[in-house]
Chimera marker file (.cmm) of the C-alpha trace (Angstrom):
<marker_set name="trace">
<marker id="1" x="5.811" y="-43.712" z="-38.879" r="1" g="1" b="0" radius="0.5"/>
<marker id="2" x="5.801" y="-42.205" z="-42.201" r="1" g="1" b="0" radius="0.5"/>
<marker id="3" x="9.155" y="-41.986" z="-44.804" r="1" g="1" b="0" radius="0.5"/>
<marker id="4" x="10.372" y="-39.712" z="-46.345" r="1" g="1" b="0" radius="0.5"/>
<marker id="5" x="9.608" y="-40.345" z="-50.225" r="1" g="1" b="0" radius="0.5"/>
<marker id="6" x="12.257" y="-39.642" z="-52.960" r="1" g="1" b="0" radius="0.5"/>
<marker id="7" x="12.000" y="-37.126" z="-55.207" r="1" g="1" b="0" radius="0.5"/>
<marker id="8" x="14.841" y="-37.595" z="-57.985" r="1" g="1" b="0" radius="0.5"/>
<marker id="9" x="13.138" y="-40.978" z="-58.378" r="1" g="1" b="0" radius="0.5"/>
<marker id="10" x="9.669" y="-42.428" z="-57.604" r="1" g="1" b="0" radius="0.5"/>
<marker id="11" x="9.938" y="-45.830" z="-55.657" r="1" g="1" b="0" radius="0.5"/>
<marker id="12" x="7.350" y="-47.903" z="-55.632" r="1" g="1" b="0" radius="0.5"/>
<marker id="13" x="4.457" y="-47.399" z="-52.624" r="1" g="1" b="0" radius="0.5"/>
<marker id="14" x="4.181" y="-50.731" z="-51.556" r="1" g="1" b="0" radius="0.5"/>
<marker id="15" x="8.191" y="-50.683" z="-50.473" r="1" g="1" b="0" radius="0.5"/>
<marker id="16" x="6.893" y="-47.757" z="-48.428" r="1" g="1" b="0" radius="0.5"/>
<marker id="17" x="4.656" y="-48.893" z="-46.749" r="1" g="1" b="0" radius="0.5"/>
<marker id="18" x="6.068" y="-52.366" z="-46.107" r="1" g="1" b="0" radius="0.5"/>
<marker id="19" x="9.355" y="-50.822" z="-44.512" r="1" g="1" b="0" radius="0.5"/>
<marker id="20" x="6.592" y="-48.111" z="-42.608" r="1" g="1" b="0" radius="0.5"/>
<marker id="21" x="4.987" y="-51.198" z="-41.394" r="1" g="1" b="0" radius="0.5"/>
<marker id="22" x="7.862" y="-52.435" z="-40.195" r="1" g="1" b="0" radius="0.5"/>
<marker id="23" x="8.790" y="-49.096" z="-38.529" r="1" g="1" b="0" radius="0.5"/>
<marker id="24" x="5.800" y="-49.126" z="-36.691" r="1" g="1" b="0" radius="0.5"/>
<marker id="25" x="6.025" y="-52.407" z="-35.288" r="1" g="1" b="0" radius="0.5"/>
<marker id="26" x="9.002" y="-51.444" z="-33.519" r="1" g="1" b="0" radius="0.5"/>
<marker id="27" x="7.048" y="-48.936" z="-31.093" r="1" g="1" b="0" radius="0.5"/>
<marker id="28" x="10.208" y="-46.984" z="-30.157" r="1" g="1" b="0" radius="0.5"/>
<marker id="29" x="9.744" y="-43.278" z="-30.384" r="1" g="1" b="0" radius="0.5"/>
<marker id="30" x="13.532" y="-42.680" z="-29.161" r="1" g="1" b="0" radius="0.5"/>
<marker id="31" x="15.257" y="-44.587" z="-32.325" r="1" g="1" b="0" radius="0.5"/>
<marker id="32" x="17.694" y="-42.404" z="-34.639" r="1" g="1" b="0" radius="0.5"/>
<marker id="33" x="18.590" y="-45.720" z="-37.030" r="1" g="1" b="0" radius="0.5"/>
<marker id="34" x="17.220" y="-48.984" z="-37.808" r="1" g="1" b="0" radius="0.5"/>
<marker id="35" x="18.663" y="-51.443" z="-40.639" r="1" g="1" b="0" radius="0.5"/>
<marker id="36" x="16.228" y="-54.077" z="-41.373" r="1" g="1" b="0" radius="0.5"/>
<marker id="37" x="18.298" y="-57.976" z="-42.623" r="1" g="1" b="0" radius="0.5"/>
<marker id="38" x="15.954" y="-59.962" z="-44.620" r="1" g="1" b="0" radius="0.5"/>
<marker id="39" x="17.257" y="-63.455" z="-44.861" r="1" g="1" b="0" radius="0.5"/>
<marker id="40" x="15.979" y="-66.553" z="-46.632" r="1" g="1" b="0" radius="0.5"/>
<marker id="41" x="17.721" y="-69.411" z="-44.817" r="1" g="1" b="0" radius="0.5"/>
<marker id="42" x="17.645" y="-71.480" z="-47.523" r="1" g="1" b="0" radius="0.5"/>
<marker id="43" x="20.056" y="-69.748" z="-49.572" r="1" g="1" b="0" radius="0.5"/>
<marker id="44" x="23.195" y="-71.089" z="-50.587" r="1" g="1" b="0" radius="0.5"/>
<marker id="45" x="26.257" y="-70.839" z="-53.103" r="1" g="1" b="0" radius="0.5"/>
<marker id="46" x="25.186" y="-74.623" z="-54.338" r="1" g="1" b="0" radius="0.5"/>
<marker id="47" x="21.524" y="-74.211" z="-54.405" r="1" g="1" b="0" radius="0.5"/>
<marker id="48" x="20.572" y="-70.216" z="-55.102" r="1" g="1" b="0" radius="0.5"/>
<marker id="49" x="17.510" y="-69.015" z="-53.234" r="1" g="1" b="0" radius="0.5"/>
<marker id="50" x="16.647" y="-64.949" z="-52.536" r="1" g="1" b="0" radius="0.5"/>
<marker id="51" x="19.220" y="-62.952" z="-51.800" r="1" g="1" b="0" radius="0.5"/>
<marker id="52" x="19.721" y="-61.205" z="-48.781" r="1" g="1" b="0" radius="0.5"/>
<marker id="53" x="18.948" y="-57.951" z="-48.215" r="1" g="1" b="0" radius="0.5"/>
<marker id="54" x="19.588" y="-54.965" z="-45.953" r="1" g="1" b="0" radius="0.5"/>
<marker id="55" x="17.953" y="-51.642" z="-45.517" r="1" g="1" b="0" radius="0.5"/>
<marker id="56" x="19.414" y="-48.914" z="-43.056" r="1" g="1" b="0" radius="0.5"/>
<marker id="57" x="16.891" y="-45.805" z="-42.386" r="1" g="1" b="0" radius="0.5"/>
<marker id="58" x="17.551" y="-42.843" z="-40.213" r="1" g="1" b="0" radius="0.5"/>
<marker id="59" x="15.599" y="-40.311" z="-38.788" r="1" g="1" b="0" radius="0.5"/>
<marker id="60" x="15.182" y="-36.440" z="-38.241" r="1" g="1" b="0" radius="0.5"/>
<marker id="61" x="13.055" y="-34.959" z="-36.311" r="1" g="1" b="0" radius="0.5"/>
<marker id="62" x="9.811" y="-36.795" z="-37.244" r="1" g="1" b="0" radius="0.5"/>
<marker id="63" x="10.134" y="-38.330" z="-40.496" r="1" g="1" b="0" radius="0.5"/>
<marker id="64" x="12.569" y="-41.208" z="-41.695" r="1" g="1" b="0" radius="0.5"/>
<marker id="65" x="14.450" y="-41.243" z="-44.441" r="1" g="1" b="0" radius="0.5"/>
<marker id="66" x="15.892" y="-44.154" z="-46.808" r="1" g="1" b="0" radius="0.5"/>
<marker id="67" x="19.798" y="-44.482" z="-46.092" r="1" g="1" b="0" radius="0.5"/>
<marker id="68" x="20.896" y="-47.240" z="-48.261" r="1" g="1" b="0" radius="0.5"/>
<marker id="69" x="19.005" y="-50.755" z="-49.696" r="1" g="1" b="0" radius="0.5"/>
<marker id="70" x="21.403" y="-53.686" z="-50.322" r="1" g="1" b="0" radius="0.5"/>
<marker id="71" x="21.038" y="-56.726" z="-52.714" r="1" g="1" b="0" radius="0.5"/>
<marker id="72" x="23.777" y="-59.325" z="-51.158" r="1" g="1" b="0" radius="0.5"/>
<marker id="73" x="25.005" y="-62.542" z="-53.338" r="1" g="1" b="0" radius="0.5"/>
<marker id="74" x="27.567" y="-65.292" z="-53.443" r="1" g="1" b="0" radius="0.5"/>
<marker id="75" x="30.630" y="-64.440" z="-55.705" r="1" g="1" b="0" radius="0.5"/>
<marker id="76" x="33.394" y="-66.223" z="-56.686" r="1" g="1" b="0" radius="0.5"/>
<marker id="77" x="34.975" y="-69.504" z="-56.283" r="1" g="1" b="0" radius="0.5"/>
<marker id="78" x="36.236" y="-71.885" z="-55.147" r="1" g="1" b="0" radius="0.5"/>
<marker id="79" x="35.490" y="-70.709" z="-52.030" r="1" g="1" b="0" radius="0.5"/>
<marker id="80" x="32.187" y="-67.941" z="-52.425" r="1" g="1" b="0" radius="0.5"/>
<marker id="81" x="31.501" y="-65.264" z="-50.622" r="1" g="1" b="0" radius="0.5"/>
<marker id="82" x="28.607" y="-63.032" z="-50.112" r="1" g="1" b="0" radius="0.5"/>
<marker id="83" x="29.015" y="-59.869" z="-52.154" r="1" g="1" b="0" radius="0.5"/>
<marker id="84" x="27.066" y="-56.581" z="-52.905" r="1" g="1" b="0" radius="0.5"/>
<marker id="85" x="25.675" y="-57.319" z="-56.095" r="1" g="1" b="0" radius="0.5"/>
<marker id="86" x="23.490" y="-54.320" z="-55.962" r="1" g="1" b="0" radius="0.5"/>
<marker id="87" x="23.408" y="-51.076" z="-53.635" r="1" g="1" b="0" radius="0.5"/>
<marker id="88" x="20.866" y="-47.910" z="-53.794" r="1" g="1" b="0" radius="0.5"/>
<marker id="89" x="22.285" y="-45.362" z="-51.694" r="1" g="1" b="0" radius="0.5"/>
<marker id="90" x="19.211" y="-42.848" z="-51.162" r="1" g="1" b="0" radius="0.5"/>
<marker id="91" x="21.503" y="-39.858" z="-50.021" r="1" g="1" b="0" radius="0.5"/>
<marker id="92" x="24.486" y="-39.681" z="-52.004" r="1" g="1" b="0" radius="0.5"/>
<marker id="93" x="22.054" y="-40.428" z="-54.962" r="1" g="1" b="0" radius="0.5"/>
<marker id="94" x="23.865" y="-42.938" z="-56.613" r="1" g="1" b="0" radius="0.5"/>
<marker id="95" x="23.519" y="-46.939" z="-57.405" r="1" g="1" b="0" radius="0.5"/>
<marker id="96" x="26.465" y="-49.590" z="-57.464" r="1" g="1" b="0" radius="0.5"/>
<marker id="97" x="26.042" y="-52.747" z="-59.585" r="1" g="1" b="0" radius="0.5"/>
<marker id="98" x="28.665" y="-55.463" z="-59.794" r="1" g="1" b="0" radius="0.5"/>
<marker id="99" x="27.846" y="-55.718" z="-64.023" r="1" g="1" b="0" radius="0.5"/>
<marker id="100" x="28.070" y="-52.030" z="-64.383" r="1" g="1" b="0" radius="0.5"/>
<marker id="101" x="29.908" y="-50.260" z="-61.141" r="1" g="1" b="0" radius="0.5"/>
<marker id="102" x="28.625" y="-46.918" z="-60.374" r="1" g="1" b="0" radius="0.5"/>
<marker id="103" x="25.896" y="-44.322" z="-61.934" r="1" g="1" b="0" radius="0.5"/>
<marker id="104" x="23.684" y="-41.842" z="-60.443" r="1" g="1" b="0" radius="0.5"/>
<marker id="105" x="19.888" y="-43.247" z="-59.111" r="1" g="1" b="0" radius="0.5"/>
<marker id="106" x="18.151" y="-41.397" z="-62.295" r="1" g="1" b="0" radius="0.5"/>
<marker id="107" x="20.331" y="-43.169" z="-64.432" r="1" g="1" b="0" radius="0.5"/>
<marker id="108" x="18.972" y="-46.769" z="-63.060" r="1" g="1" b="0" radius="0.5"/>
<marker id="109" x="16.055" y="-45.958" z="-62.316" r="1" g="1" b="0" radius="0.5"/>
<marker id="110" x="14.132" y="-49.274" z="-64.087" r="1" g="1" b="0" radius="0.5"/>
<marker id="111" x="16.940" y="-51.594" z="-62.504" r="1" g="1" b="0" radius="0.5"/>
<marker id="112" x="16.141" y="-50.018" z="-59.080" r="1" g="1" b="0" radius="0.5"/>
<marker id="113" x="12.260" y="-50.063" z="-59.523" r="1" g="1" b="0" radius="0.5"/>
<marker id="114" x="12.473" y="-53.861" z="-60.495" r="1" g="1" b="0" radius="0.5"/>
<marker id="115" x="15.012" y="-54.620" z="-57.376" r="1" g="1" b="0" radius="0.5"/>
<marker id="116" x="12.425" y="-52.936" z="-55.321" r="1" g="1" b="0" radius="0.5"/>
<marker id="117" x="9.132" y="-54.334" z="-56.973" r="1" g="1" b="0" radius="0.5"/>
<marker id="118" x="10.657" y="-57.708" z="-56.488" r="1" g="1" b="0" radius="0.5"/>
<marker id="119" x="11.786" y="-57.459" z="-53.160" r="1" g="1" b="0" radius="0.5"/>
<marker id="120" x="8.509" y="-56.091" z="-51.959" r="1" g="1" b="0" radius="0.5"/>
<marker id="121" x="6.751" y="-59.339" z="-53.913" r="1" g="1" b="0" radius="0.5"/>
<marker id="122" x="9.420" y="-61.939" z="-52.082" r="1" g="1" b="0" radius="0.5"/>
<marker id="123" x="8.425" y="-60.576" z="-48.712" r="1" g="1" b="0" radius="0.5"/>
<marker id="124" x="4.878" y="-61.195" z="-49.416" r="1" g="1" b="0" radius="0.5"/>
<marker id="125" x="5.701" y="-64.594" z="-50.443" r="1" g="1" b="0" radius="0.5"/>
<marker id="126" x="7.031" y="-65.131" z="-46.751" r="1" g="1" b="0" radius="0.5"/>
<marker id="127" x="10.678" y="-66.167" z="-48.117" r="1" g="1" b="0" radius="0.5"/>
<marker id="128" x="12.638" y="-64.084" z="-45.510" r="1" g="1" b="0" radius="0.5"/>
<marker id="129" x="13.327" y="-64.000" z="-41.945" r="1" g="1" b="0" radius="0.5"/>
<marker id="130" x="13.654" y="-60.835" z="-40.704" r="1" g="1" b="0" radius="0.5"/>
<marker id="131" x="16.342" y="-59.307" z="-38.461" r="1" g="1" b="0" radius="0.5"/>
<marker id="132" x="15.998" y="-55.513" z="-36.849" r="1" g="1" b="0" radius="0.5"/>
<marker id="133" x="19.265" y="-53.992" z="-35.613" r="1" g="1" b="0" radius="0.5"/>
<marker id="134" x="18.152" y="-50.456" z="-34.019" r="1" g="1" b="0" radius="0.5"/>
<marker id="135" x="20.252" y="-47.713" z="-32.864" r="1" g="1" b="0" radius="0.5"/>
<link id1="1" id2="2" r="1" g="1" b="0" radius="0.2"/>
<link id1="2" id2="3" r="1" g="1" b="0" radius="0.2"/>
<link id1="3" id2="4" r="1" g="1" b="0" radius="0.2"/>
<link id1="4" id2="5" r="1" g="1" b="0" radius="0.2"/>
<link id1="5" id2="6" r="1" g="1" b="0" radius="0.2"/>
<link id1="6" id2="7" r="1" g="1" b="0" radius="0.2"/>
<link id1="7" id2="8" r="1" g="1" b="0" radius="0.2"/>
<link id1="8" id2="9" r="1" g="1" b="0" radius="0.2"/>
<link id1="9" id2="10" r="1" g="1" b="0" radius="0.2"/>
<link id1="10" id2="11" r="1" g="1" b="0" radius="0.2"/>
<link id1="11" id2="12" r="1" g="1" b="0" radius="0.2"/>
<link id1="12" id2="13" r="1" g="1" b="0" radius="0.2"/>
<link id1="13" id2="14" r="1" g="1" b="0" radius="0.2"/>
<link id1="14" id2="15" r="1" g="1" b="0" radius="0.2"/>
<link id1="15" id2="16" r="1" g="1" b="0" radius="0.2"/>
<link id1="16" id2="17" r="1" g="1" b="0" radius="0.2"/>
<link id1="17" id2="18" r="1" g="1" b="0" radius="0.2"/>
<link id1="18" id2="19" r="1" g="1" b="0" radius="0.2"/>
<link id1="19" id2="20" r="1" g="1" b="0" radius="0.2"/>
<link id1="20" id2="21" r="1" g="1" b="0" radius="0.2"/>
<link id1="21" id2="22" r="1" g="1" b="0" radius="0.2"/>
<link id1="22" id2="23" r="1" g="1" b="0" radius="0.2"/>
<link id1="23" id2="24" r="1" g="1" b="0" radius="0.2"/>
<link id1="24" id2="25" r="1" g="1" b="0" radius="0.2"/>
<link id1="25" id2="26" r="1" g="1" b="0" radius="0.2"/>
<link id1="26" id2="27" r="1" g="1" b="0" radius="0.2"/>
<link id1="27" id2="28" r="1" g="1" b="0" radius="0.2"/>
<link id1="28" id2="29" r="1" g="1" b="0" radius="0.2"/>
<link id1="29" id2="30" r="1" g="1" b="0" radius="0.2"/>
<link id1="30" id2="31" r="1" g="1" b="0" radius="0.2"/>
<link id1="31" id2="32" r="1" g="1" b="0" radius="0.2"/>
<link id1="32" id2="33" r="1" g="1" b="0" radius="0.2"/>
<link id1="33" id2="34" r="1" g="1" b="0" radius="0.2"/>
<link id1="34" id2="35" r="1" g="1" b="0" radius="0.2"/>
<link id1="35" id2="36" r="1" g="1" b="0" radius="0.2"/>
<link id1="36" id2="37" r="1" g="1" b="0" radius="0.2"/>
<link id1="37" id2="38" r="1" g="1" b="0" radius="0.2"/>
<link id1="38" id2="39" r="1" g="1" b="0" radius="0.2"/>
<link id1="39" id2="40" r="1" g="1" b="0" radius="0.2"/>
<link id1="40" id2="41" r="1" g="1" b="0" radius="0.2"/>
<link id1="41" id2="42" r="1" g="1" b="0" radius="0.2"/>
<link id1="42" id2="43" r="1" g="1" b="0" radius="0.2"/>
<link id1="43" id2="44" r="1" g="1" b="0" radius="0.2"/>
<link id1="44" id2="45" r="1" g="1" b="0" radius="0.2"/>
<link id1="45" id2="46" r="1" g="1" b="0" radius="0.2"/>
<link id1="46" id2="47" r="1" g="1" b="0" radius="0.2"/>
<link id1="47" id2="48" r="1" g="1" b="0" radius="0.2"/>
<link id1="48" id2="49" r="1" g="1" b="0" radius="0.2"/>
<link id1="49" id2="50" r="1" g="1" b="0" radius="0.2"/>
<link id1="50" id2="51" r="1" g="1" b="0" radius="0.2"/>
<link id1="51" id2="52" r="1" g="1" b="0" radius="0.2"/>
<link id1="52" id2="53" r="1" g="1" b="0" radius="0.2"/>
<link id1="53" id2="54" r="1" g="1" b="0" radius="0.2"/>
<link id1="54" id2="55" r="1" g="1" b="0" radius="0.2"/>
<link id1="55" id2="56" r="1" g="1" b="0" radius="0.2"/>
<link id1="56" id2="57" r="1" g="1" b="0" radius="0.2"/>
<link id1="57" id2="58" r="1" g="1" b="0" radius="0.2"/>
<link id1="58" id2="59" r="1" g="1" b="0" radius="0.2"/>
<link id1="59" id2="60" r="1" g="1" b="0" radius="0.2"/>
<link id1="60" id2="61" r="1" g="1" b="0" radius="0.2"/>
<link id1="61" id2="62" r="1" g="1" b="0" radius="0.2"/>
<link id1="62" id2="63" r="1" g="1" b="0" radius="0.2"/>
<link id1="63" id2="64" r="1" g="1" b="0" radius="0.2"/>
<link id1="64" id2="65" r="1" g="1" b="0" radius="0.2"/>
<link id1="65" id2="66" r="1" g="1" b="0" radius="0.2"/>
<link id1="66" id2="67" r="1" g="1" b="0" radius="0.2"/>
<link id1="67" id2="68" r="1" g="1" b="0" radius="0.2"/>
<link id1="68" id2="69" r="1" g="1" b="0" radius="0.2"/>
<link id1="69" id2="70" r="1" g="1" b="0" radius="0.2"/>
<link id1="70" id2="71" r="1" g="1" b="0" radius="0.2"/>
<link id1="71" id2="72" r="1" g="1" b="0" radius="0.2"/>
<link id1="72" id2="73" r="1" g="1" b="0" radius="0.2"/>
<link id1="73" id2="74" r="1" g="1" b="0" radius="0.2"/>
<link id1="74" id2="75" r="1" g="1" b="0" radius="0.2"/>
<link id1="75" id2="76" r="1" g="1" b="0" radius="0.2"/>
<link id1="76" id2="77" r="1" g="1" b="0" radius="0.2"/>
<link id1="77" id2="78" r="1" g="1" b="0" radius="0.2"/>
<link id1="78" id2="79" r="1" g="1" b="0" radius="0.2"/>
<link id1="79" id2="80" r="1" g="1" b="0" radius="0.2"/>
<link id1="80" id2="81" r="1" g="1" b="0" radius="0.2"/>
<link id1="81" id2="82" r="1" g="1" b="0" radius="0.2"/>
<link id1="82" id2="83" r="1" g="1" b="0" radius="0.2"/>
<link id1="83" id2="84" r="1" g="1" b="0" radius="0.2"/>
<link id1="84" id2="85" r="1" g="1" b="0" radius="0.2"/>
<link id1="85" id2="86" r="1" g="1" b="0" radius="0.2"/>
<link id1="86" id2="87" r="1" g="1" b="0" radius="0.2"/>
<link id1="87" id2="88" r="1" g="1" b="0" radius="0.2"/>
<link id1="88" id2="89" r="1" g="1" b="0" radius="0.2"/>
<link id1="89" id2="90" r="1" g="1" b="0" radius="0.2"/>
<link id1="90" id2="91" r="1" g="1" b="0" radius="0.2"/>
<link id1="91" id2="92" r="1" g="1" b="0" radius="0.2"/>
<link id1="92" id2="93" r="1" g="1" b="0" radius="0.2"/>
<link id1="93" id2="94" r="1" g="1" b="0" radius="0.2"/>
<link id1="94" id2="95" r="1" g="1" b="0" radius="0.2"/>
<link id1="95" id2="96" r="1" g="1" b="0" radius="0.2"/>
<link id1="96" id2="97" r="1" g="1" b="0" radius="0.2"/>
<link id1="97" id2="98" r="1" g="1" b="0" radius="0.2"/>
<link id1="98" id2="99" r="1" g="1" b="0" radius="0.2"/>
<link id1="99" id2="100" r="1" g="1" b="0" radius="0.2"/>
<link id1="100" id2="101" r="1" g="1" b="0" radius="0.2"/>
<link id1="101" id2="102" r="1" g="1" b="0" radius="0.2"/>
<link id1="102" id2="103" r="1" g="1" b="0" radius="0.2"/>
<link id1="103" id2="104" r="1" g="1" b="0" radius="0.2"/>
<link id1="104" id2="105" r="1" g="1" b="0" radius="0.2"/>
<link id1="105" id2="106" r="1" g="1" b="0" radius="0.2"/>
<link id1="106" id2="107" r="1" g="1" b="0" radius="0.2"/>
<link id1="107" id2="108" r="1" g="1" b="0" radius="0.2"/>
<link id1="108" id2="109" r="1" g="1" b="0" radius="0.2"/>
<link id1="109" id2="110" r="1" g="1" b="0" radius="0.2"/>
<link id1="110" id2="111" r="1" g="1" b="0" radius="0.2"/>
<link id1="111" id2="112" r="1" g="1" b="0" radius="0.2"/>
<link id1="112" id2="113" r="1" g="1" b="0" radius="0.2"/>
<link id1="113" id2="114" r="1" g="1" b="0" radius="0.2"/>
<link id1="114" id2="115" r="1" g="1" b="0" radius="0.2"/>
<link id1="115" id2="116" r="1" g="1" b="0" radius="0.2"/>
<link id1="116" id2="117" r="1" g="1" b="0" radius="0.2"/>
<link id1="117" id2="118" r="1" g="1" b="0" radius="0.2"/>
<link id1="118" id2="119" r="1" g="1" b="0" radius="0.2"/>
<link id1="119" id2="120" r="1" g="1" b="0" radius="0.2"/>
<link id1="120" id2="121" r="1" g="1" b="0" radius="0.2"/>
<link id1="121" id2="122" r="1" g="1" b="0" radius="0.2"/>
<link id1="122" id2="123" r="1" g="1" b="0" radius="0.2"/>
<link id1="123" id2="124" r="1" g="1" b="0" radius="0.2"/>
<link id1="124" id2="125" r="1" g="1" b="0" radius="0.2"/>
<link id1="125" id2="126" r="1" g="1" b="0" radius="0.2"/>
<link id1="126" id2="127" r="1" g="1" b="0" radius="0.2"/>
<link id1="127" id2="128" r="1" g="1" b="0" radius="0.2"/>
<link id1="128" id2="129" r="1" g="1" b="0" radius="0.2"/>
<link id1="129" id2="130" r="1" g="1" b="0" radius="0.2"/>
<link id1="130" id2="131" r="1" g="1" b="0" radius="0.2"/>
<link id1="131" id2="132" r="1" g="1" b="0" radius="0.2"/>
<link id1="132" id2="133" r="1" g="1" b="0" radius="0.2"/>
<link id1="133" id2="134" r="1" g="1" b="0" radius="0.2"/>
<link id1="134" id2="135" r="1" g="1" b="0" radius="0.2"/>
</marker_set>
């Protein structure tokens, strides 16, 4: 199942084709959406670990395309929650950080390259467990 790549900025192949991987495992011809939670169970407020991670995908006609990609993380105290710390939203072209709030995906385009880069290396390290919701 091949994705759509992004124009306005280059992503890096190997996120491709991990998340086209991952498409194709799923061997269901009749899906329109499929987010992808990637999970390291280890991670806590106290102790750290990877953050979590979503990615939502949709598709037309025969090629998917890259909805949103989000970097989750405990905020606050005393009681912490799991925030978005960092958001790439594909369509609407834009990227939200909780240091600098919104800009458009040109604009971040080294902060998104190293989210991606680095997310791409902690799934080959095996830290996540992976959760498919399909629509």
């Amino acid at each position: 199942m091949k994705i759509h790549r992004e124009t306005i900025l280059p992503l890096p192949e190997p996120f491709y084709e991990l998340l086209e991987r991952q498409l194709g495992a799923l061997n269901h011809p009749d899906l329109n959406s499929v987010t992808f939670n990637y999970r390291d169970p280890d991670y806590s407020y106290e102790s750290g670990g990877y953050h979590p991670v979503e990615i939502n995908l949709y598709r037309q006609d025969d090629c998917w395309y890259l909805n949103y990609f989000t970097d989750f993380a405990y905020c606050g105290g005393p009681f912490p929650e799991l925030e978005k710390e960092m958001e790439v939203l594909f369509q609407e072209k834009q990227v939200y950080n909780s240091f600098f709030g919104r800009c458009y995906l040109e604009h971040a385009d080294s902060q998104v390259r190293l989210l991606l880069e680095n997310f791409c290396n902690y799934v080959e390290m095996e830290v996540y467990q992976v959760q498919v919701s399909a629509d």
